[in-house]
C-alpha positions in Angstrom: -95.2 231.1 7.8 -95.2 233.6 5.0 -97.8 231.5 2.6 -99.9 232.7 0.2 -103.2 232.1 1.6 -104.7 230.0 -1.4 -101.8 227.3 -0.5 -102.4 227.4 3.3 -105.1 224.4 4.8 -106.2 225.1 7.9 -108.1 222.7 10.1 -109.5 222.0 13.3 -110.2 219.0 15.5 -113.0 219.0 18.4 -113.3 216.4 20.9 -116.5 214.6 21.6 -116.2 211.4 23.9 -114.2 207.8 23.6 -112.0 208.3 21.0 -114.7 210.0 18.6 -113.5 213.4 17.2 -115.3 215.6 14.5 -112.7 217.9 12.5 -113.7 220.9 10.2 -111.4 222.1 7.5 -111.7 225.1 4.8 -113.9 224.0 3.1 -116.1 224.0 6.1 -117.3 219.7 5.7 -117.4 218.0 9.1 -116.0 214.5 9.1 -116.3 212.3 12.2 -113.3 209.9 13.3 -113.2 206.9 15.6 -111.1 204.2 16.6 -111.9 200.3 17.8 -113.6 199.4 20.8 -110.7 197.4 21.9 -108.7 200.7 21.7 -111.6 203.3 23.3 -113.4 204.2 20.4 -116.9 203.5 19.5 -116.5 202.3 15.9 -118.8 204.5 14.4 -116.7 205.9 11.8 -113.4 206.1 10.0 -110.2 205.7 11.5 -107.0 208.8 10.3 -105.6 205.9 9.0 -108.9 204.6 7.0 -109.1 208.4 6.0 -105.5 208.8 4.9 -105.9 205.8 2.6 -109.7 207.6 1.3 -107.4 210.7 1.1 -104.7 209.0 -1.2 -107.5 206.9 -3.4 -109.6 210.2 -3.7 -106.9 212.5 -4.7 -105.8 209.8 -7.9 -108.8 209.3 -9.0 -109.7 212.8 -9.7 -106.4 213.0 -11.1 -107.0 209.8 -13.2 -110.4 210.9 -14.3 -109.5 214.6 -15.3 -107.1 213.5 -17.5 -108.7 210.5 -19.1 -111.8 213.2 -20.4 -109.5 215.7 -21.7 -108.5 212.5 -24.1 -111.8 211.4 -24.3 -111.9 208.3 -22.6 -115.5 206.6 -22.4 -115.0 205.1 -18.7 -118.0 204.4 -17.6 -117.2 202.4 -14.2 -114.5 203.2 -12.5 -113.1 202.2 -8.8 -109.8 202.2 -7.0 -108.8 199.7 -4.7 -106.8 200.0 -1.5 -105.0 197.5 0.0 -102.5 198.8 2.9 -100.4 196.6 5.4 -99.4 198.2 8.5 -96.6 197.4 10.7 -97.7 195.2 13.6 -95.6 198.1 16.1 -96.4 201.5 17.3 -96.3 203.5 15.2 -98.1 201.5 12.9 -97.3 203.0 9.8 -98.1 201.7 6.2 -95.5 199.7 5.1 -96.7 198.4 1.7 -99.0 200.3 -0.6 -101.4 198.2 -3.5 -103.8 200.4 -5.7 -105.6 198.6 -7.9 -107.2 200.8 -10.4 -110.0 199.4 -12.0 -111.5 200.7 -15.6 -114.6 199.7 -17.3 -115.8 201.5 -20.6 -116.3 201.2 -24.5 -113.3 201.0 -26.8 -110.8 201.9 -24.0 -107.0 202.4 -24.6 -104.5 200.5 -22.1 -101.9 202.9 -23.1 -104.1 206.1 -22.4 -104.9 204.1 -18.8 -101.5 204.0 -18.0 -100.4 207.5 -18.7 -103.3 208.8 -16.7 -102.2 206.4 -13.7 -98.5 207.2 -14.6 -99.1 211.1 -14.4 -101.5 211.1 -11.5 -98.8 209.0 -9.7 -95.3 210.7 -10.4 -96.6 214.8 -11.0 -100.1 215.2 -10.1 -101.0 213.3 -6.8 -100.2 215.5 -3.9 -101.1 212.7 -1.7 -99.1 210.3 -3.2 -96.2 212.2 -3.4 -96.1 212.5 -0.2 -96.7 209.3 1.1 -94.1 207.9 -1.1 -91.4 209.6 0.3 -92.2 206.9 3.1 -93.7 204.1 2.0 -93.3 201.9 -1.5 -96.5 202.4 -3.4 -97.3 200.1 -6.4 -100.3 199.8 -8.7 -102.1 197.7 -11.1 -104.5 198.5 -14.3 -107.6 196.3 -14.5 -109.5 197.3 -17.9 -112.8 195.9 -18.5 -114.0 196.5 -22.5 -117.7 196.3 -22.5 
């Protein structure tokens, strides 16, 4: 693995009891994980799963909102929604993918929405991308003119 270390993430996982794990990245943030009770877990935080969908809603929106101030959108809510439905079998992958993005603001333009969406979806989204490859991911626009 001959990367060039800006493009390399490395990251570590450390058990703590139940299914409770914390895991540490490059950036150095410490983010606990969990699973049901049912399962061993203790419920007291997110499940990889809950976190891959956070990862996939998080990456967008900074996507989304990078490009909507360069053309000098005036958003002044703005939310994502995830809905994901996951195969009733092990694995139990994602096997649909809704986002619902959601804009409030003055004087905003649908058309400068959807290109942001559009671009963040098909070029800029690293998380998207990826999951694509495996699951079918569709979106909606919600604009809210205030």
């Amino acid at each position: 693995m001959d990367q060039d270390k800006k493009n390399i993430i490395k990251s570590e996982i450390i058990y703590q009891e139940g299914l409770r794990f914390i895991a540490v990245s490059n950036s150095n943030h410490a983010i606990v994980l969990d699973s049901k009770k049912e399962v061993g877990g203790f419920e007291s935080a997110n499940s990889p799963m809950e976190l891959l969908s956070i990862a996939l809603i998080g990456c967008t929106a900074m996507d989304v909102i990078s490009i909507l101030k360069k053309m000098r959108e005036n958003v002044t809510d703005f939310r994502i929604f995830f809905e994901g439905i996951r195969a009733d079998e092990h694995p139990r992958v994602f096997t649909h993918i809704k986002l619902i993005y959601q804009f409030k603001g003055k004087d905003l333009k649908y058309e400068n929405l959807e290109k942001a969406v559009k671009l963040s979806y098909e070029k800029y989204c690293s998380v998207s991308n990826m999951l694509k490859k495996a699951v079918n991911i569709e979106y909606e626009i919600k604009m809210i003119n205030e």
